[in-house]
N, C-alpha and C positions, 0 to 999 in steps of 0.2 A: 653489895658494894655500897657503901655508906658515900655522899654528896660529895667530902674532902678528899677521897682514894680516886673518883673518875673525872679522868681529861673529858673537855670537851672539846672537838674539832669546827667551829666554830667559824686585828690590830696592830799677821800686820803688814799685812804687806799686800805687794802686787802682785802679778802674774807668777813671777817666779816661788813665791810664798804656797803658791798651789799643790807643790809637789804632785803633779795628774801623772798618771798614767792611763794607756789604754787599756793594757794587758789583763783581761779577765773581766770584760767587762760585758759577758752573756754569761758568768759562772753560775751553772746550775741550769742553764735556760733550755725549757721544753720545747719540742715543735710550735712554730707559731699558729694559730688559728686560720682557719681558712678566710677569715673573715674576721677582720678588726672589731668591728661595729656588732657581731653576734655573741661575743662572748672576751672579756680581758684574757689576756698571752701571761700565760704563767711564767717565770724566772727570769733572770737577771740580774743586773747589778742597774743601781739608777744612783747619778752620783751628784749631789745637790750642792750647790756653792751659797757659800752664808759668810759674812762679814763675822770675825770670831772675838775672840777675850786674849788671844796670846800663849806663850807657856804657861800660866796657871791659870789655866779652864781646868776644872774639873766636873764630873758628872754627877756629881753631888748634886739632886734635881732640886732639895729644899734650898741652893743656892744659884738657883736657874735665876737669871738677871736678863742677859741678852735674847735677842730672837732668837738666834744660833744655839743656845744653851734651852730654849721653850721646844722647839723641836725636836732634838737631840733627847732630852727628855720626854716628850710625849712619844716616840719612840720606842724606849725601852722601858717608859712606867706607867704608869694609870693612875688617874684619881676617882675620889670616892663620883665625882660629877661633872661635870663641864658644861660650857657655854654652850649655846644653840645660837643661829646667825643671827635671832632677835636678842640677842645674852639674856635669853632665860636659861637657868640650868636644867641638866638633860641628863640624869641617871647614865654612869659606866660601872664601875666598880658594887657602886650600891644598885641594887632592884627595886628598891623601894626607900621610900621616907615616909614616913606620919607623924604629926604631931600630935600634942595633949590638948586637950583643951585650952589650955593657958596659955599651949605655945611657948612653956620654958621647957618642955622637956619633946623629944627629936626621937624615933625610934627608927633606926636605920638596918636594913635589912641587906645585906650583900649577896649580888651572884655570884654561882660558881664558877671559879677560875683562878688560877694555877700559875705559881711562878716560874723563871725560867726553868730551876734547879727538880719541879714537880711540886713541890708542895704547895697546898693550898694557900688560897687567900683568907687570913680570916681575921673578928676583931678584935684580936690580940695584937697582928699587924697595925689595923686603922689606928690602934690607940696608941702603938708606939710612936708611929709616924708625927701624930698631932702632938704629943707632947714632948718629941724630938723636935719639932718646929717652935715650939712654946715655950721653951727652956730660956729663961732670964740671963742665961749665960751667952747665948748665941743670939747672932741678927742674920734671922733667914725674913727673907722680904715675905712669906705667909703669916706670920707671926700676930701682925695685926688683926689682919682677917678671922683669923681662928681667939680673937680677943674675947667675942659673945659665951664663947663654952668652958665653965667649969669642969677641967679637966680629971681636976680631983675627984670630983663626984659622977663624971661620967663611968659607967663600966661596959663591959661583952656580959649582956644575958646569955649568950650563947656561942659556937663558934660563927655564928652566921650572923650574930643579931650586935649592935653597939646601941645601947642605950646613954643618948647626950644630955648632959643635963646643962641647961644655960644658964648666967649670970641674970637674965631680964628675958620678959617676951620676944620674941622674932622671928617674926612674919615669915621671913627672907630667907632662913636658916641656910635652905638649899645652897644658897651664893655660898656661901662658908665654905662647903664641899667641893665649889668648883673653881675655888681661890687659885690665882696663880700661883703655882710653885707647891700647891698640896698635895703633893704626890704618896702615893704611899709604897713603901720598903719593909722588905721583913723585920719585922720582929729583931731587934737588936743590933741593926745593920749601922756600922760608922766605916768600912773600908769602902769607898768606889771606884777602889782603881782597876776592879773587873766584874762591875753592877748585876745583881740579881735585880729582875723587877717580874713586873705581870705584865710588860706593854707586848707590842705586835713583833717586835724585833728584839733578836739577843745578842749581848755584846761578843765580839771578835779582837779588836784591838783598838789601841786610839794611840794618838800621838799628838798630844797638845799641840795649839796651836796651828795643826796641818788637819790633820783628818779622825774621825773616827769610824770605823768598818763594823757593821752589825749584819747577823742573818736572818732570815725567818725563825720564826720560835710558831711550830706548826700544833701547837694547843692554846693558842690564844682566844678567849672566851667571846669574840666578834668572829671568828676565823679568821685563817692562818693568812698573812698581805701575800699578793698576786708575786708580789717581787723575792725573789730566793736573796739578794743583799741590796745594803742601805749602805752608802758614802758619804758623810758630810765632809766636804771640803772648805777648810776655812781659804778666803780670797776679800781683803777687807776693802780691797778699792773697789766701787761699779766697774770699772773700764775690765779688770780683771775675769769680773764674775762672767760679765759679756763675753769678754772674748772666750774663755773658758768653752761658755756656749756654743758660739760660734766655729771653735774649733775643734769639737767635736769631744772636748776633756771632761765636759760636765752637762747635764741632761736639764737641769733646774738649777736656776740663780735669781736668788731672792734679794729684796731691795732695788728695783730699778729707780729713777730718777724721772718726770715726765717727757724732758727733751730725748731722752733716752730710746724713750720705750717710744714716743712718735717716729721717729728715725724711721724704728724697725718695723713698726706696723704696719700686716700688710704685703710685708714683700715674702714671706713662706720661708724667711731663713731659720727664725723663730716665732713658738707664739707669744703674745703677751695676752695674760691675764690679768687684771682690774677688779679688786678685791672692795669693795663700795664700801664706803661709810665705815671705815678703820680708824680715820684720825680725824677728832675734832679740831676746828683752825679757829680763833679769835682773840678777844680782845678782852683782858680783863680792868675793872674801872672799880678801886680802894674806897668802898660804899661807907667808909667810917669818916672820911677826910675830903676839904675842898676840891676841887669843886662839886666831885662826884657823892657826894653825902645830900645834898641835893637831885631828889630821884627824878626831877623835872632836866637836869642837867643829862642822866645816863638815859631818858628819853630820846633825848634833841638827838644823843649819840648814835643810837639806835635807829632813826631816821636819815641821818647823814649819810649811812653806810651805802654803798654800790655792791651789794654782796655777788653780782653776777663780774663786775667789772673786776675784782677782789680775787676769785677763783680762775677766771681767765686770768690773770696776769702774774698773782703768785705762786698760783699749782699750774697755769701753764693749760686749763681748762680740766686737769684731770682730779675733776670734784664734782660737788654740785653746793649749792646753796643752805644755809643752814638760817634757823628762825630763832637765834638767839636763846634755843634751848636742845642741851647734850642730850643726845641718844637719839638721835631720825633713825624712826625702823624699829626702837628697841620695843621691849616692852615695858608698858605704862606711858609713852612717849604721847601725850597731846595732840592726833596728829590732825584735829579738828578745829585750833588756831588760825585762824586767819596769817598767809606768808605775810611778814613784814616788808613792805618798798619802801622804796627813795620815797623821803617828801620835805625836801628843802621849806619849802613855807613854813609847814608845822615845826620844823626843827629849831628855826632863826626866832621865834614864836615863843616857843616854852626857852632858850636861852634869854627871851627880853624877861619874862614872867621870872626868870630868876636868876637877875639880875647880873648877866653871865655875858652879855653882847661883849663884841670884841675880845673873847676868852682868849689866854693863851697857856696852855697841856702843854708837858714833855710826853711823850711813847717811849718807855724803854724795848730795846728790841736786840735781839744779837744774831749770828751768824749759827747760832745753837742749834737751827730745828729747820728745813728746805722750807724757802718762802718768806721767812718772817720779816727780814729785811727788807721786801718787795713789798710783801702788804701796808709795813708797815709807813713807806715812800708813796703807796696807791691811796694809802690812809688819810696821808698830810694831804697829798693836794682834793679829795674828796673833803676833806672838813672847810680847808679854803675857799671853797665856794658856799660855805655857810655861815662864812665869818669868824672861824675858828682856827686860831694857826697852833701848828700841831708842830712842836721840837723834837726829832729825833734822833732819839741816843742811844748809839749803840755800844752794850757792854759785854765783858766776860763771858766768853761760852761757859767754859768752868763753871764759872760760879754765880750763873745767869739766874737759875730757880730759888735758888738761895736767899737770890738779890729782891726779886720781883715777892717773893713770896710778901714780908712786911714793907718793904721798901718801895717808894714810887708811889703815881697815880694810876698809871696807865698803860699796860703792857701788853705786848703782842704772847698769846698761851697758843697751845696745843696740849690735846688729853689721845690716847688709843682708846680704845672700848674697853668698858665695864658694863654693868649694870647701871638703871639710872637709880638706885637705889644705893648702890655703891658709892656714885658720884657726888648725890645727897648728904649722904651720913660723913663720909672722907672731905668734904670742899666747903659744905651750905652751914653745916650746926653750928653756934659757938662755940662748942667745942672742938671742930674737928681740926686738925692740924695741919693742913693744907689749904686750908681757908683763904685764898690770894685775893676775892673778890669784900675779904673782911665784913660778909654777910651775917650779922647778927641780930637775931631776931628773935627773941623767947617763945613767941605765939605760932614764928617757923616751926621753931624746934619741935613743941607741943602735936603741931601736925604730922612728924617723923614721928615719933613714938606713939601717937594713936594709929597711925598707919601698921606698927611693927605689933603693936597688941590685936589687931582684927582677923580674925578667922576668915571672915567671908570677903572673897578675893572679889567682887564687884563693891563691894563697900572700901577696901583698900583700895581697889584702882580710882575713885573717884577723891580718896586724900591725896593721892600723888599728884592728882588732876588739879585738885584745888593749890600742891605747893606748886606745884610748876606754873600757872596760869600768874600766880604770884612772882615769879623769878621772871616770867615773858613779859609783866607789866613793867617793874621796878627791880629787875634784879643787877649783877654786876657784870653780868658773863655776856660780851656781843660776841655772839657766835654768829660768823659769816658764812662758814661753807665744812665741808666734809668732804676729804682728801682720798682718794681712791690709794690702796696700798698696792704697789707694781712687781709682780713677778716676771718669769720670763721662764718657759721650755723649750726643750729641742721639741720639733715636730712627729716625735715618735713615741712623748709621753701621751698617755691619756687617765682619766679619770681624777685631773687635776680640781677641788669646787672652786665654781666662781661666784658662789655665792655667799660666802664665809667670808667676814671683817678680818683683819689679820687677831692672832691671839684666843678666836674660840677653835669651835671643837672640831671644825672640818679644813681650818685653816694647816697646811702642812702636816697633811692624812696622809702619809706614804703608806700605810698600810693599805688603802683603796686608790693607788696607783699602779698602773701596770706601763709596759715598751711595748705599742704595736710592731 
C-alpha cells in the first residue's frame, strides 16, 4: 500500500440573529470519563458564537477576511504551515522545508494526509491553491504574501515533493507558507458551497449569515478532534454572544470587550480566557514631514508617553506595556532593550534642541478600533504637561486607514500579529505599501535584504537586531502597550490554549477541544 492509498488515524445582528437551538447538542457523545483532568470526553457538539460577514459569507478560505471566516476555515482546511505563539512558522501540511544554498530555491516536502472525500494530499494540490490565490484576476488577501515565488517556474518533483522556485533570496520563505488565508483545496476546486479540505472537521451544512455545522473527519493527519460536531454561530453584537453564553445556546464566544469580560470574572458563570500580545496599540508619527521629520521631535515623543497609564485607561488594564517596538514575545523581538519610561525633562530638552517648545500636533484618531479615542484623550493631556498641546480629531471609521495612511501627522494604529519580518518588509521599506510611519531609509532597506539573503539564522537574528535597535532609537511607530484578545467559555469546555495571540496556530483549535 503505497503513502497516498493509506489513512492515517492521527485536527448582523443580535440575539435574535443567532438562530440557537438546544436540540442535539451531545450528538454522537460517548460516556463521559470518569475523570475530567485524566483524559478529554469524546463527542458532542460545541457551538461557538463569532461576530459574522452577513448573507455573502462564503467558505471560500482564499477569501477568509473576518475572525469568523479564519476559524471556520482552519476548521475545514489546512495550510502548507502556520504560526507558532512566538509567530515563527511550524510545519502542518508540509514535513519539512529546505532551502538551496542561495535561498531562492525552497524544497517542500508534505505529510501524509487525506482529504475529506479520501484522497490524498499532494503537490499538484499546493500548486493549484497558490496560483489560484495569485491569479491577477482575483484579490484574495494571500496574494501578496505568496509575491516572493515564481510560480511559473515552481514545480511537484514528485507527488509528495514541490520544488519553489523564488523571485530573490528569502530567508523567511517559511512565513509564505503560513500566510493568512494560504490554505490549500484540491486540485481544481472553485465550488464551496459544500468544501472538500484536509482540516479536522468536514462540512454538514451552512447557512450564511447564521451558522455553519461541521463533523469530525476521523482520518485527519494530527488525529481525529475530541468533538464529534463544530457550530459556528454568527451573533455580531458582544451583548449577544454573552448572553448566548450565559444561556446555555452557545459554549464559546469570541471577542469580548474588557469591561465585559471584568464583570464576569471570577464569578464561575463563565471562563474568560486572555489571549496576550494579540494587538499591537500605538501611535504612528509621518517621519518625512514637520514636526516629526525631526527625529529629536519623535524622541521627546517617546518620552512623554505614560505607557502603564495609556493601557490602564484605554484597554481598561487588559494589556501590558510595549517599548515602542512590534512583536513583544515574537521571534527576533530585542528583548534586551532597556523598557522606555516617563522622562518629562529629557523630553521638554530635545523639543528646546529642536526648536519645537510650545509645539502644537493634531492626533487623528476615530471610533474604528476599542480604545483609540481614549488613548488618544490620555495622550493629549500627557503631552500637556510637557508643553505640547495635542488637537484631537476624530474621523471616518470607514475610511479611517485610508486617511491616516498618507494623510496626517500623527495617529492613533493598531496591528494583530504577524511576524516581525512581516511587519518590516509590509510597514518599514520604501517600498512597502502600508508604510504609515513614511519610514524611508535606503541603508534600512539594505539591512532587510542582507537579512533575507543569510543562511546562518544567528547572523540574521543579529540584522533584525541591528534594524530594530534602529526603529527603538529614531523610528516612527510609539508603541505603548499590547492588548490581550478576550474570549469567553461555558465552564464545561476544556482544552481551550491560552497561550496563542489571536490568529496563529492554537488560537481557535477546536480540533483539541473537548465538553467535560
Amino acid at each position: 500500500m503505497n503513502r497516498f492509498h493509506r489513512r492515517q488515524f492521527l485536527l448582523t445582528g443580535g440575539a435574535a440573529a443567532l438562530a440557537l437551538t438546544t436540540a442535539g447538542c451531545a450528538a454522537d457523545a460517548d460516556p463521559p470519563n470518569a475523570s475530567d483532568s485524566a483524559a478529554p470526553r469524546q463527542g458532542g457538539r460545541l457551538r461557538a458564537a463569532f461576530a459574522g460577514g452577513g448573507t455573502n459569507e462564503t467558505l471560500d478560505p482564499h477569501l477568509a477576511n473576518l475572525f469568523v471566516d479564519a476559524a471556520r476555515a482552519k476548521a475545514l482546511f489546512d495550510k502548507l504551515a502556520d504560526y507558532g505563539a512566538d509567530l515563527s512558522a511550524v510545519p502542518r501540511l508540509a514535513e519539512s522545508w529546505e532551502p538551496s544554498a542561495t535561498l531562492d530555491t525552497w524544497t517542500v516536502r508534505l505529510r501524509e494526509a487525506v482529504f475529506h472525500d479520501g484522497r490524498p494530499v499532494t503537490a499538484d494540490d499546493v500548486l493549484f491553491s497558490y496560483r489560484r490565490i495569485a491569479d491577477p484576476a482575483r484579490a484574495f488577501r494571500a496574494k501578496a504574501s505568496l509575491e516572493p515565488i515564481d510560480l511559473a517556474a515552481s514545480r511537484a518533483a514528485d507527488p509528495a515533493t514541490v520544488v519553489f522556485r523564488l523571485n530573490r533570496p528569502y530567508a523567511e520563505f517559511p512565513n509564505v507558507l503560513a500566510a493568512f488565508g494560504a490554505y490549500i483545496v484540491p486540485n481544481g476546486t472553485e465550488d464551496f458551497t459544500a468544501p472538500v479540505g484536509s482540516g479536522p472537521f468536514r462540512f454538514t451544512s451552512f447557512k450564511p449569515g447564521s451558522s455553519l455545522l461541521l463533523g469530525r473527519h476521523p482520518g485527519y493527519w494530527e488525529g481525529a478532534p475530541h468533538l464529534a460536531e463544530l457550530e459556528f454561530l454568527v451573533a455580531n453584537e458582544e451583548s449577544a454572544r454573552v448572553s448566548a453564553l450565559l444561556g446555555g445556546q452557545a459554549e464559546y464566544a469570541h471577542e469580548l470587550n474588557p469591561a465585559t469580560a471584568r464583570a464576569h470574572e471570577g464569578r464561575k458563570r463563565i471562563e474568560i480566557v486572555r489571549l496576550r500580545n494579540s494587538t499591537m496599540q500605538g501611535f504612528v508619527m509621518k517621519t518625512d514631514r514637520p514636526p516629526f521629520d525631526d527625529k529629536r521631535v519623535r524622541q521627546a515623543f517617546f518620552l512623554i508617553a505614560d505607557r502603564k497609564e495609556l493601557v490602564d485607561g484605554a484597554l481598561s488594564g487588559a494589556g501590558e506595556i510595549g517599548n515602542d517596538l512590534f512583536g513583544k514575545g515574537f521571534q527576533y523581538y530585542p528583548a534586551s532593550l532597556p523598557q522606555r519610561t516617563r522622562d518629562l525633562e529629557r523630553a521638554r530638552a530635545l523639543l528646546r534642541e529642536a526648536g519645537a517648545e510650545n509645539l502644537r500636533v493634531t492626533l487623528d484618531t476615530s471610533p474604528v478600533a476599542t480604545g483609540f479615542v481614549e488613548a488618544a484623550g490620555i495622550f493629549k493631556e500627557q503631552a500637556a504637561t510637557a508643553g505640547v498641546t495635542v488637537e484631537v480629531r476624530v474621523g471616518n471609521k470607514d475610511t479611517y486607514w485610508k486617511d491616516i495612511l498618507d494623510g496626517g501627522t500623527l495617529a492613533s494604529y493598531r496591528s494583530g500579529v504577524m511576524p516581525i519580518e512581516s511587519h518590516i518588509s509590509q510597514r518599514l521599506l520604501t517600498k512597502s505599501t502600508t508604510n504609515a510611519t513614511h519610514w524611508r531609509r535606503p541603508d534600512f532597506d539594505e539591512l532587510y535584504t542582507q537579512a533575507q539573503s543569510t543562511l546562518d539564522p544567528a547572523t540574521r537574528t543579529a540584522l533584525y537586531e541591528r534594524m530594530q535597535r534602529r526603529l527603538y532609537e529614531e523610528g516612527g511607530f510609539l508603541i505603548w502597550g499590547f492588548a490581550d484578545w478576550i474570549i469567553a467559555t461555558a465552564p464545561t469546555v476544556r482544552g481551550v490554549a491560552e497561550d496563542a495571540p489571536a490568529n496563529t496556530l492554537d488560537w481557535a483549535r477546536f480540533d483539541k477541544v473537548w465538553l467535560a
